[in-house]
N, C-alpha and C positions, 0 to 999 in steps of 0.2 A: 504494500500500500504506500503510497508517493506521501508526502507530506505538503498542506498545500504551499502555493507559493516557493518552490521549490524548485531547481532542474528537473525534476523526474516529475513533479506536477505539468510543468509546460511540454515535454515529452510524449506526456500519457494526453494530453489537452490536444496537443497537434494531430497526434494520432487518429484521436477519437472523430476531430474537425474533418479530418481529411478523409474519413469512413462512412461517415453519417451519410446517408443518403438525399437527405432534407435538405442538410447543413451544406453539403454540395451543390443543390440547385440553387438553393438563397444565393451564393458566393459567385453565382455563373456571370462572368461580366464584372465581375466588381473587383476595384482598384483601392484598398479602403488600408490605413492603418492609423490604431488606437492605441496610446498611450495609458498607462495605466498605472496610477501608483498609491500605496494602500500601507496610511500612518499605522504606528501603534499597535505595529505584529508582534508576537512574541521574541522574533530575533533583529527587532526592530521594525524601522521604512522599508519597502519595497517598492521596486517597478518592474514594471513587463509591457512587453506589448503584444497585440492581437495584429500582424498586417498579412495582409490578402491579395493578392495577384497571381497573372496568369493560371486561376482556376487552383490555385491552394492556398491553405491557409497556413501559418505559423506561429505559433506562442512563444515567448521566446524573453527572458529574466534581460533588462538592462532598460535603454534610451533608444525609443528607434528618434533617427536625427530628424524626420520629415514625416510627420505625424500629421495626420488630419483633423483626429481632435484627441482629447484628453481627459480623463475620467480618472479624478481625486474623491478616495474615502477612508475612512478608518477601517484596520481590523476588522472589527464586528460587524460592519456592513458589507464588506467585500466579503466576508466566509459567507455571510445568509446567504447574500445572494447568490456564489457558488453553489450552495446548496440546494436553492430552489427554493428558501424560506421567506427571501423579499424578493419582491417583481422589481424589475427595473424600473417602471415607469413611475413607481409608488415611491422607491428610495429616490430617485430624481425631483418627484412632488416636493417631497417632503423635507428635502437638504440632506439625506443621507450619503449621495454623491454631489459632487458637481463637475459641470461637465464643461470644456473650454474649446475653442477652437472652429472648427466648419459646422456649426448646428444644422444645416440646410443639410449637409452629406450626412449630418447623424440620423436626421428623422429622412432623409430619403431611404437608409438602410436600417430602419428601424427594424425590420423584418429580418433581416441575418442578425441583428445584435438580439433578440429573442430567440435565435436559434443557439446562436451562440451560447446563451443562457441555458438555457436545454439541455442542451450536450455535454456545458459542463457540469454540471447539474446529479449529469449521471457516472461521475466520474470518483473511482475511488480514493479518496483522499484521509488523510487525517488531518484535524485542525486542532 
């Protein structure tokens, strides 16, 4: 079992992305990378990012340098939502994330980032 937030979390994450059947047609065409960093983990900050081109996707611990937008939260809201325990659009309501950078490319892919959600969702982790 990967530990989340972790090289073998974004491993088992990319896998998972790149198998899904769903998760594949959502990414068909799309040119998309999300930054992502999450205060107040147990071995500290973290970042990662989610980018997607020519029809794969990748998870992957660091700074991608050309991000299209940006999704900051704490610990506790980035494992729910890993888990399927908070909806994205409800931690976004409500300030448990925030989100920076090309809003227009976020809610045009609004639909692959709930896949996205999904898939990781199903992924065996410990937190």
């Amino acid at each position: 079992m990967a530990r989340f937030l972790t090289v073998e979390h974004m491993e088992a994450g990319t896998e998972a992305l790149n198998s899904d059947a769903a998760f594949q047609e959502a990414m068909a065409n799309v040119d998309l990378g999300l930054q992502f960093t999450v205060s107040g983990g147990p071995d500290g900050d973290a970042a990662y990012y989610l980018q997607i081109s020519d029809g794969t996707a990748k998870l992957e611990l660091g700074e991608l340098p050309d991000f299209d937008a940006s999704v900051a939260s704490d610990y506790e809201s980035a494992s729910a939502i890993s888990q399927g325990d908070l909806n994205i659009q409800m931690a976004f309501m409500t300030g448990k994330i925030k989100v920076g950078g090309n809003m227009a490319k976020v809610m045009m892919h609004q639909g692959l980032i709930n896949e996205f959600a999904r898939v990781s969702s199903g992924l065996d982790l410990d937190y």
